[in-house]
N, C-alpha and C positions, 0 to 999 in steps of 0.2 A: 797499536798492539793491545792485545786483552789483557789484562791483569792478573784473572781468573787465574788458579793454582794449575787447573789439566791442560789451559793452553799455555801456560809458559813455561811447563812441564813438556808439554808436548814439542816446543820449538826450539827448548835444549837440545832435545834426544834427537829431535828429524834433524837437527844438525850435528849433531854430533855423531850421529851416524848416519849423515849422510855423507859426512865430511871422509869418513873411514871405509866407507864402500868404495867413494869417490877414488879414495886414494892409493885401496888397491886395484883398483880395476887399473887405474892409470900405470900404476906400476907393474901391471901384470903386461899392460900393452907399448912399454915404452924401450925399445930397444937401447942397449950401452953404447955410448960413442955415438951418438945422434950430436949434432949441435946444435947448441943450447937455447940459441934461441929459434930456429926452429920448432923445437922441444918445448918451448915454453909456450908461445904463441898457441903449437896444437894442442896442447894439453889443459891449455884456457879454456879453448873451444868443446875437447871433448868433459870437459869439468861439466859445462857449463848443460851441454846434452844429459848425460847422467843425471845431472840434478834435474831437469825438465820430469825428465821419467821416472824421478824420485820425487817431486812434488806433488803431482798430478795426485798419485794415490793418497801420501798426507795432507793436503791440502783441503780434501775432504772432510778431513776431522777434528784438524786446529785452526782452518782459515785460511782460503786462497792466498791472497797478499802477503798475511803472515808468517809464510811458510817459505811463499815463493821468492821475497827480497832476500833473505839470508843466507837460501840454500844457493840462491846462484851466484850469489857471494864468496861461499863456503866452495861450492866448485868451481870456482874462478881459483880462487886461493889454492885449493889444496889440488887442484892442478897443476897447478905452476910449481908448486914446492914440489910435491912429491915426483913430478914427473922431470922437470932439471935435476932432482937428488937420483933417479933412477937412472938416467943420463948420464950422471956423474961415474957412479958406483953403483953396484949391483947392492941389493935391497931386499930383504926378505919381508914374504906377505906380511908380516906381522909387525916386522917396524913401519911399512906404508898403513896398516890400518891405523896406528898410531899417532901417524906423523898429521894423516887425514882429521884424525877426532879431534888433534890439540888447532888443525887448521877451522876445523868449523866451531871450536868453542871459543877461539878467540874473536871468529866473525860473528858471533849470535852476540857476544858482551860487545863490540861495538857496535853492533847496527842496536840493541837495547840504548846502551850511552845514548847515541845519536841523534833516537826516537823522542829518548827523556827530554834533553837539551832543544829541540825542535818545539816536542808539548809545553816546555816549562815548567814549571813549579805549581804541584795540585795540590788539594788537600787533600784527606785517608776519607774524609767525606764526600767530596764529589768524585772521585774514583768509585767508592761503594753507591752513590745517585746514577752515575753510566753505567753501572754493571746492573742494578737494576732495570733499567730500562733497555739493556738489549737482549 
């Protein structure tokens, strides 16, 4: 993942609002009294769509891969929550964009963790020696 300030500026926001598009669209298409895990399963899937066609475009400007692990992540996740809570009880658009954005802020800080723990331990030096050189 970049280091740089605009792409990891960038891969907050595309998830965090991806995670909130995500999460009302699902809740706008999720009928009440569905069972649950039917609900869950489809709504993985349609997470998982939405982020596709929410990627493509950011993907462009902070980094294919970069953009594209978290957000389908993030619509995994915030499929499945928001779309069992819509299932559950009825939901207004505005607690599902909510529920979306704290779904994909929590997926961006652990696929970050993740990344960290995978790379190791750098120094502030050879982070600023790879940024120059890409």
């Amino acid at each position: 993942m970049d280091q740089r300030l605009f792409f990891v500026l960038g891969d907050l926001f595309a998830n965090i609002g991806g995670g909130a598009v995500i999460g009302w669209l699902i809740a706008a298409m999720t009928p009440l009294g569905w069972n649950m895990w039917l609900v869950m399963v489809l709504t993985m899937l349609l997470g998982m769509v939405f982020a596709t066609l929410l990627w493509l475009p950011l993907g462009r400007y902070f980094g294919a891969m970069e953009v594209m692990v978290p957000l389908m992540l993030t619509g995994m996740v915030a499929g499945m929550v928001v779309g069992m809570h819509a299932a559950m009880t009825p939901i207004s658009g505005g607690l599902a964009l909510v529920e979306g954005a704290v779904c994909g802020l929590i997926c961006i800080v652990v696929v970050w963790v993740l990344n960290n723990q995978v790379r190791g331990p750098q120094s502030l030096a050879a982070v600023a020696r790879s940024a120059e050189h890409d």
